[in-house]
N, C-alpha and C positions, 0 to 999 in steps of 0.2 A: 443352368440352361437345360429346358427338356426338349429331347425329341418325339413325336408324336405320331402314331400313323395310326388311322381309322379304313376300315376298310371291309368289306365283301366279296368272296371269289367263286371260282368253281365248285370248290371243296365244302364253302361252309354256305351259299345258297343256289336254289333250283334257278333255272334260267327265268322264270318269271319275275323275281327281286331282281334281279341283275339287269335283265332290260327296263322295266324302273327306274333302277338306281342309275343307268347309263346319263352321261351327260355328252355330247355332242360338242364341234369346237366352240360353236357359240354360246352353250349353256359352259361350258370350262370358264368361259372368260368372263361370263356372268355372276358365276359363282367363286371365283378368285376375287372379283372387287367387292362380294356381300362379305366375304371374309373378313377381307379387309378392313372394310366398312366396321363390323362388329369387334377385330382385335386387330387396330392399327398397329400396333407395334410389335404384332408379331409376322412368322414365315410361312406361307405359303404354297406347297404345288398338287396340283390334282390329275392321278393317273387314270382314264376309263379306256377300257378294251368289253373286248365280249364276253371275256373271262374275269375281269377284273372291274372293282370299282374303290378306287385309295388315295386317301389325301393325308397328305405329309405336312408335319407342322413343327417351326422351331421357337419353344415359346420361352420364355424369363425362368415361366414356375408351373406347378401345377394351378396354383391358386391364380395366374394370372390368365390360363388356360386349360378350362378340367377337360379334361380326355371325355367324360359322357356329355357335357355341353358341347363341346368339337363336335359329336358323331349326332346328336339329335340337332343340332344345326345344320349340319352339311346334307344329312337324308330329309329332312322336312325341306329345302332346296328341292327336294325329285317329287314332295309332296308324300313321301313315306315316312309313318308314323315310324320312330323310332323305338319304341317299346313292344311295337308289333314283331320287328326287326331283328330284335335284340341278340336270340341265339345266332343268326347266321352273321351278326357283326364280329369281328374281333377289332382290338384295342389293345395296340403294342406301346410301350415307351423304354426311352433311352437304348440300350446296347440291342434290346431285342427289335425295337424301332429301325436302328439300324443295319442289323446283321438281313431281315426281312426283306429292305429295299436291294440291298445286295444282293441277294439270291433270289429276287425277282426278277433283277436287271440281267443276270446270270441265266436264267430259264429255269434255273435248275424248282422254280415253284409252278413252270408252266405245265398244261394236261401233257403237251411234249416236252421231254428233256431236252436241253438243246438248241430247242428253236431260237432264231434271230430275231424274228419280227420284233421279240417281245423288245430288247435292247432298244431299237428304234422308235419304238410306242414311247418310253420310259425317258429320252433323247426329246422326244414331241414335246412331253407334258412338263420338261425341264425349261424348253424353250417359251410355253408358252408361257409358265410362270413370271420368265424374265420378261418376257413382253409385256404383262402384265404389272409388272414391280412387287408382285407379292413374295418374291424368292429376296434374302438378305445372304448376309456373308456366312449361315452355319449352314443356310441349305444348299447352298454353291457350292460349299465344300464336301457335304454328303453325296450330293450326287457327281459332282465330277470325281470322287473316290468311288464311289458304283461303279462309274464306265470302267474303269482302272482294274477294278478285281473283276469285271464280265472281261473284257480282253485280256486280261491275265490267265481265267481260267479257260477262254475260248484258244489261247494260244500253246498253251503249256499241258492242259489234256482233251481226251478224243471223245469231249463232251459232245460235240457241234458236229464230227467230224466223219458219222454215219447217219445217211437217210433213213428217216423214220415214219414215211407216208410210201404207200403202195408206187405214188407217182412218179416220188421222186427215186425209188428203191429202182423203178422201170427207165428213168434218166440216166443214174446209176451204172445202170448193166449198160446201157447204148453206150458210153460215154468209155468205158472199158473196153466195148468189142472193136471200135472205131477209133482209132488215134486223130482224124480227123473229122470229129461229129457235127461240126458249123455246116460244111459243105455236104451231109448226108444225106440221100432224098428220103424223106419218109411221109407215109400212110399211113392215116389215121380215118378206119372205117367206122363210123358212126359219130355221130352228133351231140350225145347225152353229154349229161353231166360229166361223164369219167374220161370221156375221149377229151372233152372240151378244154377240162383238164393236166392233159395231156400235152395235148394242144399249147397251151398255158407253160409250161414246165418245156419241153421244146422252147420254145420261142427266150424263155430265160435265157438258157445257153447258148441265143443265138444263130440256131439252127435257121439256116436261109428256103429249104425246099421241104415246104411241108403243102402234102394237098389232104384237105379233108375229105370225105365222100362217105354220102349220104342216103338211104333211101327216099328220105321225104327233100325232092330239091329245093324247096320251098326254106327249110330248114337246116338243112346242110349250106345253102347262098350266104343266109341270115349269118351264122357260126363264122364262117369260113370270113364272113366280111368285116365283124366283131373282131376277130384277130389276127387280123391283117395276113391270113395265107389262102392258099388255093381252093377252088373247090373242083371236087371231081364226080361225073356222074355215076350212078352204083353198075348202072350195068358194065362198064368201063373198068371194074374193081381190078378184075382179072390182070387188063392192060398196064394199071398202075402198080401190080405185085411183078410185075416183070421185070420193072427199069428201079423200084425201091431197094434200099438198104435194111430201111425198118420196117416193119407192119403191125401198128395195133390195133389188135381185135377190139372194139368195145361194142360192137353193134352183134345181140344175140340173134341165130337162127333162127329161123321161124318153125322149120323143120329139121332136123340134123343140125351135123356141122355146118358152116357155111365153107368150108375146104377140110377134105378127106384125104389122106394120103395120097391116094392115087391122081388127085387131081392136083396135088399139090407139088406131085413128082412131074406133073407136063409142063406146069411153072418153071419148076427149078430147068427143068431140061431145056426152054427157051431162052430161060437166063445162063446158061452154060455152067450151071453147077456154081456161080458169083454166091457167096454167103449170104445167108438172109437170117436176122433179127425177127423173131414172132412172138410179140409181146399181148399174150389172152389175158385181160379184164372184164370177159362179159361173160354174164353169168347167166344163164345156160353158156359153154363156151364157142367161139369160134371157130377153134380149131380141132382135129382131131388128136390125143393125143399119143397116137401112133405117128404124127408126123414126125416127133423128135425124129425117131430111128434115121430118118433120111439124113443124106452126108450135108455137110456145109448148113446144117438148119437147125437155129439153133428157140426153142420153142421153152416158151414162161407163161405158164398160169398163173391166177391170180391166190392163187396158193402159195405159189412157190414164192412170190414175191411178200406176201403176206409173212413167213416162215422168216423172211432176209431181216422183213420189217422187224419184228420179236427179237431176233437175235442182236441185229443193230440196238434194240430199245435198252437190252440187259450190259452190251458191251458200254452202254450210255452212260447205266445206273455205275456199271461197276468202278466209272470215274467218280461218281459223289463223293466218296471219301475225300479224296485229293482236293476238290473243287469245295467242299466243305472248308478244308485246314484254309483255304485260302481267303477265302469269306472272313472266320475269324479273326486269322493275322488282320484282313484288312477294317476289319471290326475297332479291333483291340488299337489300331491304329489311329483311327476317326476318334474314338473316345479322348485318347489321351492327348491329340489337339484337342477337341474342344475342353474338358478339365485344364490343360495348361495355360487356354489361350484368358483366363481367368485372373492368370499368375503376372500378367503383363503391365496391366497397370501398378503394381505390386512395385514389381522392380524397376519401371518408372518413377515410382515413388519415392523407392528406394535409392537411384542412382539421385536424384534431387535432394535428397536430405544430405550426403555424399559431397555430394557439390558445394551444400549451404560450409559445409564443414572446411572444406577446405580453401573455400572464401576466404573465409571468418580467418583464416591460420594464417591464411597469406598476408589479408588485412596487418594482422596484430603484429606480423614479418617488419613489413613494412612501416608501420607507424613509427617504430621503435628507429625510425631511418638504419637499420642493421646495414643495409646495402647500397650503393647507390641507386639512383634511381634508371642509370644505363642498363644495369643487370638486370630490371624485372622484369622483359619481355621473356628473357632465358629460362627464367627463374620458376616464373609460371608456368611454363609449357613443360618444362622438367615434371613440378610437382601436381599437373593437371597428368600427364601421362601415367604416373606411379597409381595415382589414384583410381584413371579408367582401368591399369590393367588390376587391379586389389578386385573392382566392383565385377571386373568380367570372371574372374576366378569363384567369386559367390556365387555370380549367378549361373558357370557351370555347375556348381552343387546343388543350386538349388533343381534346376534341369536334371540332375542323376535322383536328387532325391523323391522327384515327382514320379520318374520314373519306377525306384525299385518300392517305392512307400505309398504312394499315392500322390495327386494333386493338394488332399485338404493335406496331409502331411508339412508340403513342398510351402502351401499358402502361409498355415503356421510359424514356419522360419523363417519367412520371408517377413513378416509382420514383425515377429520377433525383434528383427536385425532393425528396421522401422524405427519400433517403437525404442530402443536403446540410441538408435542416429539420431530423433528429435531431443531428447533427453543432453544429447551431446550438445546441438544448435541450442534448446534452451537454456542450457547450464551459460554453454561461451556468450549467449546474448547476456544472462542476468551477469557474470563476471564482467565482461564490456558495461555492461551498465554501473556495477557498483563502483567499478574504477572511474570513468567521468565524475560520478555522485564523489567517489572519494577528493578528486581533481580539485573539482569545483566548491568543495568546502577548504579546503588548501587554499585555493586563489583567495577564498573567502577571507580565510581566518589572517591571511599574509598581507592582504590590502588592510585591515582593521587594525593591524601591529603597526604598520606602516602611518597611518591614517592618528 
C-alpha cells in the first residue's frame, strides 16, 4: 500500500500558481469524483487554502497509481500544464507522505508557526472527502492520527500558546491588564484595515462595548454596521477617551499627534487618574510618545508590539524540536499499522488451517468410538480451547516480530507456519484417504473369500 501526496505551497510557488491551482468547495467536490472516476479503487482527500494546494492519495502500488500521473491529473483539473509546474510541485510518498500531513496539520509547515486555522482547513477537506466517499479505511486512519499528533503537540508544547500577529499581540496585552476584558469599553479610532481588524480580534473574545469612530461617517457607519459594534462621531473622540478602558490609535494625524501629552493629561484628569490602555498602530502614530511618562497610562506602539511579535515567533520555533519528536513517534506509528494491517489476512489464514487440523484429530478421535458419544461436547471445547490459546501465543510473536524486524520479516513467518499447517491438513487428508482405499479393498477381498 502507497501513500501519496501531490502538492504546491508558499514555499515552493509565487501566489500566482497557487491561485490557479486553488480549488473552491465545489471545484473540491468536482475533482474528488474525477478522481475517482480515473482510479476507482483508490483514496482520496484534497486540501486547498491560500497557502496551500494538496491532494492525498492511498493507492495498492505505484504501478496502480504513479505519483507524476496523480500530479498532471489533479493540476490539468485547474487547467495547469503540469510540466510548466513542475519545480514548484513536490511529490511525497509513504513515511514522508505521511510525516508531511502531520506537520501541516500541526502548523508547524504554516508561514505562522502555531496557527490553528490551519487544523481546521485540514478537519474541512477530511470531511469533504467522506462526503464525497473518495476517503477508504488507510486514509481515515491517517488523518484521524494527524488530528491526534496536532492536539498532542498543541497541548504538550507552547507551539500555539503565543500570539504572533500585531493584533492579536494588542488582544494580548488588553486581556492581561483587565481581568475582566468582555465587559471593557473600548475605542477604536479609525476604520482602516488595522482598526477593522482590531475590531475583529475584540469581538472574538467577546468583548461587548466597543465603539468605532471615524473621520469619514459615511465609512466608519459602513465598518461599525459590518461588525456589529457602535459607531461614534470623530469630533466626539475626546468624549469617548474619557469613559474607555482601551484606545486604539489606528487613524493617522494629519498634522501632529492626534493627542499630546498635555492634552492627554486633561483626559486622564477628567477620568480621575482611572487606567488607560493606548494601543498606537498608525503609522505616522497617534500618540505622543511622551505620553507614557503619565501615571496610570499605559502607551504600545506598533513597534513595541511588533518586538513581542518576533520574540513570541522564536519562543514558537524554539518548541520544533519537541513538536518534531512527536510527529515522528506518531509517524512511526501510522506506518507500522498500516505494514501490519497486511499480516491479517495471514493469520486468518493461518488460524483456518489450525482449525482444519484439529477437526481432522477430533474426527479420527472419534471414529475409533475411543469415547462415548456423551463426552464429546466436553471433549471438543477442551481441545478447541488448547488450540486458540497455542494460535494466540504465535500470533503474539508474530506482532513482536513485526515490530522489532519488520512487517515483511513478521509476513515471512507467518506464511512459513502456513505453508507447513497445509502440509499437515494435506498429509491427514491423503492418510484418511489411503486408509478408506485400504478399508475398502479388505471389505473387498473378504466378500470374495467368502463368496
Amino acid at each position: 500500500m502507497k501513500i501519496i501526496v501531490v502538492g504546491i505551497n508558499h514555499k515552493t510557488a509565487d501566489l500566482r500558481i497557487r491561485e490557479q491551482a486553488a480549488f473552491d468547495s465545489a471545484a473540491s467536490r468536482q475533482a474528488l469524483r474525477e478522481l475517482k472516476a480515473a482510479w476507482p479503487t483508490e483514496e482520496f482527500a484534497l486540501l486547498s487554502t491560500c497557502n496551500r494546494v494538496e491532494c492525498y492519495a492511498a493507492a495498492e502500488s505505484s504501478e496502480s497509481l504513479s505519483p507524476d500521473a496523480f500530479a498532471k491529473f489533479l493540476f490539468a483539473l485547474r487547467n495547469l500544464d503540469y510540466e510548466q509546474i513542475r519545480k514548484s510541485v513536490y511529490i511525497k510518498t509513504d513515511e514522508q507522505a505521511v510525516r508531511h500531513l502531520m506537520t501541516v496539520a500541526s502548523s508547524l509547515d504554516s508561514m505562522v508557526i502555531g496557527e490553528s486555522q490551519i487544523l481546521s482547513q485540514v478537519k474541512e477537506s477530511y470531511s469533504l472527502a467522506c462526503e464525497q466517499q473518495s476517503c477508504g479505511k488507510i486514509l481515515n486512519h491517517l488523518f484521524h492520527a494527524s488530528f491526534r499528533t496536532a492536539k498532542e503537540i498543541f497541548s504538550s508544547t507552547a507551539i500555539a500558546a503565543r500570539r504572533v500577529s500585531v493584533a492579536g499581540v494588542a488582544v494580548e496585552l488588553a486581556r492581561q491588564l483587565f481581568s475582566d476584558i468582555r465587559s471593557a469599553k473600548i475605542v477604536v479610532a479609525g476604520a482602516g484595515q488595522m482598526g477593522q481588524l482590531l475590531v475583529e480580534h475584540f469581538r472574538q473574545i467577546k468583548c461587548q462595548d466597543i465603539t468605532l469612530v471615524n473621520r469619514s461617517a459615511q465609512r466608519g457607519c459602513q465598518a461599525a454596521q459590518e461588525h456589529g459594534v457602535q459607531y461614534g462621531a470623530w469630533k466626539d473622540l475626546e468624549e469617548y477617551m474619557v469613559g474607555a478602558h482601551i484606545v486604539v490609535g489606528a487613524a493617522s494625524a494629519q498634522d501632529g499627534y492626534l493627542f499630546n501629552k498635555d492634552k492627554l493629561k486633561q483626559v486622564m484628569r477628567r477620568r480621575r487618574n482611572r487606567m488607560l490602555l493606548l494601543i498606537d498602530i498608525a503609522v505616522p502614530r497617534c500618540f505622543d510618545p511622551e505620553i507614557e511618562r503619565i501615571d496610570n497610562v499605559y502607551l504600545y506602539s506598533i513597534d513595541d508590539l511588533a518586538q513581542v511579535v518576533q520574540d513570541n515567533i522564536k519562543l514558537r520555533e524554539g518548541e520544533l524540536e519537541q513538536a518534531v519528536e512527536i510527529i515522528c513517534r506518531s509517524a512511526d506509528g501510522f506506518m507500522e499499522w498500516l505494514a501490519n494491517r497486511d499480516i491479517g489476512p495471514l493469520i486468518e489464514e493461518m488460524k483456518k488451517a489450525f482449525e482444519e487440523i484439529r477437526d481432522s484429530e477430533l474426527e479420527d478421535f472419534f471414529r475409533g468410538l475411543a469415547c462415548s458419544a456423551d463426552c464429546r461436547p466436553d471433549l471438543e471445547q477442551s481441545v478447541r480451547g488448547v488450540v486458540n490459546k497455542l494460535v494466540h501465543c504465535i500470533v503474539k510473536n508474530i506482532d513482536t516480530l513485526a515490530r522489532e524486524q519488520g512487517s515483511s520479516q513478521a509476513r515471512r513467518f507467518a506464511e512459513g507456519i502456513i505453508r507447513q499447517a497445509r502440509k499437515i491438513v494435506s498429509d491427514e487428508k491423503q492418510s484418511t484417504s489411503d486408509k478408506r482405499a485400504d478399508g475398502t479393498k479388505k471389505e473387498n477381498f473378504t466378500a470374495g473369500k467368502k463368496n
